[in-house]
N, C-alpha and C positions, 0 to 999 in steps of 0.2 A: 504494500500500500504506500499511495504518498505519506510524506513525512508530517507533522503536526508538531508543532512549535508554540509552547507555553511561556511568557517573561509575566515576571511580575516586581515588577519595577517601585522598589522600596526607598526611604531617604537615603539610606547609604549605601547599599549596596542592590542591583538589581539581576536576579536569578532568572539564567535561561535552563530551558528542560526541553529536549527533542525526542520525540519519540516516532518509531517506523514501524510502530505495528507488533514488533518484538522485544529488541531493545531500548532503552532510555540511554541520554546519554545529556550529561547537564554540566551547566558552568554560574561563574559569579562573576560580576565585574563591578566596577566605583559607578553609583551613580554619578550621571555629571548633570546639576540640577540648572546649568547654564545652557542645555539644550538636550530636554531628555533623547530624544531622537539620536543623539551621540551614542550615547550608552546601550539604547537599544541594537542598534547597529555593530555598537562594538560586542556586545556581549554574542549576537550571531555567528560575527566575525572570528573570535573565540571558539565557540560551539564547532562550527564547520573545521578548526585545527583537529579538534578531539576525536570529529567524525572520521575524518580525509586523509590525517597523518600532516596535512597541511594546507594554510589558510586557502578554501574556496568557496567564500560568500555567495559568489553568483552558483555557486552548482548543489548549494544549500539551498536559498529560495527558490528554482526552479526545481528544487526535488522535493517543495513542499506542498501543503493541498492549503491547508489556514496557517496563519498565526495567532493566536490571541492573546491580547495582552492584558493585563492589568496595571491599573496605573494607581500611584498615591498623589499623583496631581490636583485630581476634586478636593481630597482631603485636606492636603497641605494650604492649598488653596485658602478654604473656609477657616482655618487655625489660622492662618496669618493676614486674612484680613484681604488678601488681594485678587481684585476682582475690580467690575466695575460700578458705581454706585446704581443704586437702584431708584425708580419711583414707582408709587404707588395710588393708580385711579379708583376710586370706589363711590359707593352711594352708600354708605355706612359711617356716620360719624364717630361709631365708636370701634371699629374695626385696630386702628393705631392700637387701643389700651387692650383690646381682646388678643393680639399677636403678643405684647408687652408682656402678659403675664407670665410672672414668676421670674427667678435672677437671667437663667440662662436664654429666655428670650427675651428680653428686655435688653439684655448686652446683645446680642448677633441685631437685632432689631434695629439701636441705635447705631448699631455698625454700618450694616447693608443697607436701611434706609433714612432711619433719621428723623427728618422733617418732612422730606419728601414727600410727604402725603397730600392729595387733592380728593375734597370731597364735593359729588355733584347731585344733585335734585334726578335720578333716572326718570322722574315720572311726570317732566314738564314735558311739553309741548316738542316737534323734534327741533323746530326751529332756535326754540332758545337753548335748547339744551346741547346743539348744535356749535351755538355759540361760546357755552360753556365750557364743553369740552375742548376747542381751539383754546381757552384762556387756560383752561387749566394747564393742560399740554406743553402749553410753552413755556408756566411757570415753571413746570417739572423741570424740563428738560436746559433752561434758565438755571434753574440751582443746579445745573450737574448732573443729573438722571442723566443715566448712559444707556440705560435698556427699562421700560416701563411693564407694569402687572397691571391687569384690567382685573379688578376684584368685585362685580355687582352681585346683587343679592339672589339673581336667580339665570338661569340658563338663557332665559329669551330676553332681560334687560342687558346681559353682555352682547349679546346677538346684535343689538340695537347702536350699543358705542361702537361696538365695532363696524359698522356698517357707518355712521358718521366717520370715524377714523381714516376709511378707506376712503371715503370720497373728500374731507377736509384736509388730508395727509397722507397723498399719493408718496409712494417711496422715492421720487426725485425730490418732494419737499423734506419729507421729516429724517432724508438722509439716513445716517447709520443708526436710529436708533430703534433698536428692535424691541417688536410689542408681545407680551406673551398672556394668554386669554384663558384664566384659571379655572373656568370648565371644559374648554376643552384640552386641558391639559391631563384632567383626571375629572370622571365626575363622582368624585368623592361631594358626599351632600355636609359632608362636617367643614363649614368655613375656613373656622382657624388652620387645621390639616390644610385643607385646600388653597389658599393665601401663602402661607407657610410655602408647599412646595415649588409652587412658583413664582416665589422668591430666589430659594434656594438655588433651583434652577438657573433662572435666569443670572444668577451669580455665576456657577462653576462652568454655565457655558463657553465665554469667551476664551476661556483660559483650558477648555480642555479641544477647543475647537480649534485654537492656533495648534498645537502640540501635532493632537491624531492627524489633521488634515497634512499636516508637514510629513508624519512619520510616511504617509502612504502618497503625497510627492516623492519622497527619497523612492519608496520600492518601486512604484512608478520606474524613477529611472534605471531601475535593472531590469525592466520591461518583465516584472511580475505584475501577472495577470489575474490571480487570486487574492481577494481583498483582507484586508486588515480586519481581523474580528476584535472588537472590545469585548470582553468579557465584566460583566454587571455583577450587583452585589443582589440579585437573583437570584444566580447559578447557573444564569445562562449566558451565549456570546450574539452579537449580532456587528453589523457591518458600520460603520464611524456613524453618516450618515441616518440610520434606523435605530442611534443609542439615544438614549436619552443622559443628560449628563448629570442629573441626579442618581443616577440608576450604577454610575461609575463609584461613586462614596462610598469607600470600605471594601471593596470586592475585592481586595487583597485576603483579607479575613476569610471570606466566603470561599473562596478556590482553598484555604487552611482545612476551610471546616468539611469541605465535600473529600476531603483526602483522609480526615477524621471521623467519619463516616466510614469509610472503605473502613478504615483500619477496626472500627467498631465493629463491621461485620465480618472481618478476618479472624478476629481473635474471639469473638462474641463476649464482647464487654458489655456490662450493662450501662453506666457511664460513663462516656469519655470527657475530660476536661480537655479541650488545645489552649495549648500555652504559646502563642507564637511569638516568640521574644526577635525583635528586628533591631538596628539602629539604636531608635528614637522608640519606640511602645514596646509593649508589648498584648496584644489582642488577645482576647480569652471568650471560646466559648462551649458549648454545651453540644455533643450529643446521646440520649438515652434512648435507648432499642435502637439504634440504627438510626436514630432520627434526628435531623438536625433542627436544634431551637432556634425558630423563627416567629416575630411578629408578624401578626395580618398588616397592620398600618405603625409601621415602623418609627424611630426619631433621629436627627441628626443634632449630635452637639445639643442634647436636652428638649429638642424643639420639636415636636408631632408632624408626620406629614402624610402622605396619602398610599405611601407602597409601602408593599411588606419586604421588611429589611430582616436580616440573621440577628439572633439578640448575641450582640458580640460585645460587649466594651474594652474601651482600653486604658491601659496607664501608662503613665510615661515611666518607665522602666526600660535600658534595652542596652543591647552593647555598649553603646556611643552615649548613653545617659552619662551626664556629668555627675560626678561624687564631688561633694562641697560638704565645707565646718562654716554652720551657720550657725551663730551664740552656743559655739563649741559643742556642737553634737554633729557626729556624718551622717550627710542626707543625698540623699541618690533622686536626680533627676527634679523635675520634667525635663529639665535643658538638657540640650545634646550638642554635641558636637558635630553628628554628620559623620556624612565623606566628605567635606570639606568644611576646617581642616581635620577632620577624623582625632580618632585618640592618639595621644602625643606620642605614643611608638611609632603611628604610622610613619613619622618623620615629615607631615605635610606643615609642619606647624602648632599644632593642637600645644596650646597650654593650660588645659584642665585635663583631670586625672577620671578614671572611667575603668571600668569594669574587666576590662580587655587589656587594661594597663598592666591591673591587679594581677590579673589574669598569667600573664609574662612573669612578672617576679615571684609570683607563688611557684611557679614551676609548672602551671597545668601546660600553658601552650608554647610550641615550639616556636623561637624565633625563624624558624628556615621552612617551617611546613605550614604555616599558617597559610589558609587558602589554597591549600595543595602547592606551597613553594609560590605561588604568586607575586607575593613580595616578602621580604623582610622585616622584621618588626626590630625596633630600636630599643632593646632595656635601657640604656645610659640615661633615655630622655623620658621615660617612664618615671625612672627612677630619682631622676631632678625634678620632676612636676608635685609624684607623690610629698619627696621630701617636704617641698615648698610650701605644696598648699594642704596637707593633712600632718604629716610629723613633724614637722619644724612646729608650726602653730600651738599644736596639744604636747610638745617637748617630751616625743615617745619618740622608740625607736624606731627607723622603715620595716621591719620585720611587724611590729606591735600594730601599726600602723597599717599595714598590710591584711593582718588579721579582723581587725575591725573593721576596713572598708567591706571586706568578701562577706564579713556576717549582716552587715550593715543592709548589703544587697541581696541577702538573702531573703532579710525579712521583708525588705519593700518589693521583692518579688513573691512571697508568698501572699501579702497583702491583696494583690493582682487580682487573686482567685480564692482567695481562702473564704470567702462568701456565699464562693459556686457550690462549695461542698456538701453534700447533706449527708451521704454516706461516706466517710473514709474507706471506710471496709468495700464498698463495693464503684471506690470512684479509681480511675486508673486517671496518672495524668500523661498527656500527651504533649510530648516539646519539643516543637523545631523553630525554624530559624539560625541563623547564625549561631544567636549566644546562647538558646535554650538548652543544648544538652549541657554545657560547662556547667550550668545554676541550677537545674532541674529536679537535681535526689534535695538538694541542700534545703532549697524552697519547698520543696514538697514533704519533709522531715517536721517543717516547720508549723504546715497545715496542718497534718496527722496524715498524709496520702502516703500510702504504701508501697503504692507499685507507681512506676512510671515506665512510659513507653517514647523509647526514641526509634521512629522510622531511620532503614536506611538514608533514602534521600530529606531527611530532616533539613538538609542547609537549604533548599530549594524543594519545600512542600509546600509551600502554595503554590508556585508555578505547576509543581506534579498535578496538584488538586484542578487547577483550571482543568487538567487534560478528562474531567468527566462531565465536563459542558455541552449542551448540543445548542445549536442556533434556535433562539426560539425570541418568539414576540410574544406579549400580554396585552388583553383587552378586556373590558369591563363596561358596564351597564348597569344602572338602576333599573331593576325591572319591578320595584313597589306599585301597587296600584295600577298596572299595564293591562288594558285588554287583549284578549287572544290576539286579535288583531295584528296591536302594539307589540306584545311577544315575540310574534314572528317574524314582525319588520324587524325586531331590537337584534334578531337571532341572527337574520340573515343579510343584518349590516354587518354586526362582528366577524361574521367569514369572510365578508365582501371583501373587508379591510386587512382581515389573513390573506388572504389569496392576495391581494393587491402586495403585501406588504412581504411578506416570505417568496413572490415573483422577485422582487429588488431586491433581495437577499440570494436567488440564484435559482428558487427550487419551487416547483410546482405543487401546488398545496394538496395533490392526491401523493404525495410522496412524502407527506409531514404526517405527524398523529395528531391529534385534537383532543386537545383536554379541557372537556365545558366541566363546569361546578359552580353552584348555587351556594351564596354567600349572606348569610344571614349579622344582622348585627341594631344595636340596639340605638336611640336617640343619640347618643355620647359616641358611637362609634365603635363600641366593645363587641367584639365578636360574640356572636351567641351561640352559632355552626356554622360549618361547612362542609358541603354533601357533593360528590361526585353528580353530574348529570349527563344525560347521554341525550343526543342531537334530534331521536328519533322519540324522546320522555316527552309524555303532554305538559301543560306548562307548572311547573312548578308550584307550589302555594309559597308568598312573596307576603307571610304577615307580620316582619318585624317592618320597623320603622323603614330601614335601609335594606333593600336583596337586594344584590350586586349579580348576575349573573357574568360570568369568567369565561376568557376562552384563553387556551395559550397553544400555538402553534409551534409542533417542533418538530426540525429537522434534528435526526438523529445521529451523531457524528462515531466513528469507531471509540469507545473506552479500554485503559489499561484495566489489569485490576492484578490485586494482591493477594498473593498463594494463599489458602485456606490451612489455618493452625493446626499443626497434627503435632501427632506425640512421634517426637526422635531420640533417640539415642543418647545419651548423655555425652558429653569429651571433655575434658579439660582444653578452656581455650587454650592456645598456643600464645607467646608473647612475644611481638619481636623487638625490643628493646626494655629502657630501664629509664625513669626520668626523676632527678630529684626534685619534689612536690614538697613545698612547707606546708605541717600541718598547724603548727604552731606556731609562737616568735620565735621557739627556742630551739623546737623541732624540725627536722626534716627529713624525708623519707624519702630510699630511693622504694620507686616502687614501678610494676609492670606497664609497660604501653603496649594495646592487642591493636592489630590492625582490623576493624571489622571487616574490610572485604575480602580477607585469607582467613577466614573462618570457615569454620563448617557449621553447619544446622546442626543445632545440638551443643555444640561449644558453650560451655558456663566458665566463670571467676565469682573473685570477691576481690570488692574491696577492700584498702584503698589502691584504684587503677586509675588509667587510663584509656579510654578508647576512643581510638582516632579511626574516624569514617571518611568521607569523601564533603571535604571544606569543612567540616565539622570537627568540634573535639566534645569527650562526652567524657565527663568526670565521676568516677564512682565511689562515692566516700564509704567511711569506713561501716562496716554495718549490712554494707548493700552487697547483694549480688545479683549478676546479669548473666542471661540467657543470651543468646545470637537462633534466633527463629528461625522456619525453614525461608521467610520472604526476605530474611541477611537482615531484620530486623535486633533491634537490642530491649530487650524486654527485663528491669532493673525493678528489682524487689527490696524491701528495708528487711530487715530479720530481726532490728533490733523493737522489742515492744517499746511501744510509748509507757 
């Protein structure tokens, strides 16, 4: 089969994962946040050495079918503020104070809009109201409004601006500023939700719209003819074009969580925790039976909006988190350092101390294999930053100094998730990412979690996770209240718009599967059920407040999947080296480095080791012992009781 090409493009580092149908074969490289499209390119560029024996990009994407990426650009985006400002049209006076509510939208609120708000009489005349909305318009857009939200109170009075809009505000006048008409964006009937999202929207669009439209210029010019898939925080991909840039927020997590998934029904856990420690966060979420925790009408950054999003949260915990002495106590993060200038080993400059610093002078990671030999890491300048800003200050030694950052970061990585837990006994945690296997028994000791599970591709499992996406679109409808009639028009618009819509995407909608279901939910928006419905069911009964009837169209693309748990053989792992690891200020231990991918299925240790995977290092403290699974997995148990 053609090849399939997973990135999932992080603050600091961005993970390629290619897969042909057989094998996987994946890489990492620096983000470069001064042109993601660099990074992407490079990290291909990369891939295709691993593949080829050596670098042939052009014989990579011509050997490919998709690529899909994921991006932390929406996200980065809305945390830093940058975007274009907003304005905001309504017939609702009090609309401003109903979005305001409570800390966390009251801050993005006064961010992204402000004052901007214009309120108009919908229900005069069209003439005056005509005229109204020219005044208001140009006030908006007078203060700085870069892109406008039409917010009226019901489906047929936005109907009405915007048909003034269009004939008042032909796009040679109102120039670049783009209108966006918050029912038909979603017809969510809950306001706030609906306001809310296309806001948000019309924020992370410009900025994901420069980016993806660039990336697929560039492939463009190697005369790739196969489009660039985004992959959403759905669990599915679709084409630049047909994504919505709300629907990009977080999908880094989401490609985590469908690989934790897999893994949940490889092992048959009953819950799995992911810990996906990156950079800058680290995401944590939930799945039990197989099943990944999801809201129906999701939130971003605290604030409600109208799709169902993964219940993921994150902390700012992560390699590249800054360790600082604030009124003499060490505190770890939010701030990071990045890949640029990364942690002060990297040698880019970095003069704050960080996890990965520690990391080096503890002895867990190799100055020369870090990254699989990638680059080099610098102890000299680790070890001048620590000094500086954590031992000098508290007049301890670097060894003592040492000791307390790594527990420091223990706890604020258990913190992360020690909320999610309800069973110890029956939660496994699950940790990838760059930094997650080095932290992962340590933090999870701390929680009371027993067992932890490092997948082989850990350093590049969200990328792995996109690869169980298929193209697919979603559609919705209020069907409350609808006569037969109305039903069947409602029914056989949604396909009209599948078919229309999955054609631009490449495929014919008798080649896609259809999955309708009937969405019940209450005044507030709370879910009350959701019932599978089949195309050919008479209509529905629609007696909550809100039925939504669903449709999602997917084309279904080839998935990997991961060998099913059997029982093997016992061996003692094999160790190929020796590395001294301080466990103390005072102590140091030479202790075993295993390679996991010269292992056998069946291979067990005990801590205190080391196991070094592919761009990964997975630390096994004292207490614990790991497994090597038949799918080259590292499966690490506590033995010591709490």
């Amino acid at each position: 089969m053609e090849r399939l090409i997973n990135i999932d493009n992080g603050g600091t580092l961005t993970d390629i994962c290619v897969w042909d149908g057989e094998e996987f074969s994946f890489t990492k490289t620096l983000t470069t946040p001064f042109d993601l499209s660099q990074c992407l390119f490079d990290g291909m560029a990369k891939a295709s050495t691993d593949i080829f024996g050596e670098e042939d990009l052009p014989r990579l994407l011509h050997s490919t079918r998709h690529i899909r990426y994921s991006t932390t650009q929406g996200t980065n985006a809305l945390v830093e503020r940058k975007g274009p400002q907003i304005g905001v049209l309504t017939d609702s006076p009090t609309l401003a104070e109903e979005l305001r509510t409570g800390d966390a939208s009251a801050e993005l609120f006064d961010d992204l809009v402000g004052s901007r708000v214009a309120v108009i009489d919908a229900d005069r005349d069209l003439e005056e109201l005509s005229q109204d909305i020219v005044r208001q318009v140009n006030r908006l857009t007078t203060d700085g409004a870069a892109r406008l939200v039409i917010a009226m109170a019901d489906r047929e009075k936005e109907r009405t601006v915007k048909g003034v809009l269009l004939r008042k505000f032909p796009r040679h006048l109102l120039g670049s500023v783009p209108i966006l008409f918050t029912w038909e964006f979603t017809p969510d009937a809950v306001r706030g939700r609906r306001v809310w999202s296309g806001i948000i929207n019309s924020f992370l669009h410009p900025t994901m719209e420069r980016f993806l439209y660039n990336a697929e210029h560039r492939l463009r010019d190697h005369k790739v003819k196969n489009p660039l898939l985004i992959y959403r925080n759905d669990g599915a991909s679709s084409r630049v074009a047909k994504s919505v840039a709300l629907k990009t927020y977080s999908s880094g997590p989401r490609g985590g969580l469908e690989g934790t998934k897999a893994l949940s029904s490889a092992y048959g856990l009953e819950h799995v925790l992911m810990i996906d420690v990156g950079g800058t966060t680290t995401d944590v979420g939930s799945v039990k039976n197989s099943t990944i925790s999801t809201d129906r009408r999701g939130s971003i950054r605290g604030v409600p909006v109208s799709f169902a999003m993964s219940n993921v949260h994150s902390s700012g915990v992560g390699g590249s988190s800054v360790i600082a002495l604030r009124n003499g106590v060490i505190t770890v993060g939010p701030e990071s350092v990045g890949a640029a200038p990364g942690p002060a080993c990297f040698g880019f400059g970095g003069k704050q101390a960080t996890i990965t610093d520690v990391n080096l002078l503890l002895g867990v990671l190799d100055p020369d294999t870090y990254l699989d030999g990638g680059f080099s890491l610098d102890a000299q300048r680790s070890r001048a930053v620590i000094t500086e800003v954590i031992a000098g200050p508290l007049g301890i030694s670097l060894e003592e100094a040492l000791i307390r950052m790594e527990a420091a970061y223990f706890e604020r990585m258990s913190t992360s998730f020690a909320d999610d837990v309800v069973d110890a006994e029956t939660t496994t945690v699950a940790a990838f990412g760059g930094a997650g296997p080095m932290s992962a028994c340590g933090a999870a000791r701390i929680a009371g979690v027993r067992r932890v599970l490092v997948p082989r591709m850990a350093a590049v499992f969200s990328a792995f996770g996109i690869g169980f996406s298929d193209i697919a679109q979603t559609y919705e409808a209020n069907i409350a209240g609808l006569s037969a009639n109305e039903f069947a028009a409602t029914k056989t618009r949604l396909r009209e718009r599948a078919t229309r819509d999955m054609f631009q995407e490449g495929h014919e909608i008798g080649e896609c599967r259809l999955e309708w279901s009937v969405v019940q939910e209450d005044a507030e928006g709370q879910l009350l059920s959701e019932d599978s419905y089949s195309e050919s069911d008479p209509q529905p009964s629609a007696s909550a407040h809100h039925a939504m009837l669903t449709l999602t169209a997917r084309f279904e693309l080839p998935h990997a999947s991961i060998p099913q748990a059997e029982a093997t053989e016992k061996s003692p792992a094999v160790s190929s080296s020796t590395r001294n690891v301080r466990s103390t200020a005072a102590q140091v231990d030479e202790v075993p480095v295993f390679d996991l991918d010269t292992q056998k299925a069946g291979a067990a240790g005990a801590g205190p080791a080391i196991v070094e995977g592919p761009y990964f290092t997975a630390r096994v403290p004292q207490g614990w012992k790991f497994d090597v699974t038949v799918a080259g997995d590292l499966m690490l148990t506590d033995t010591i009781e709490n």
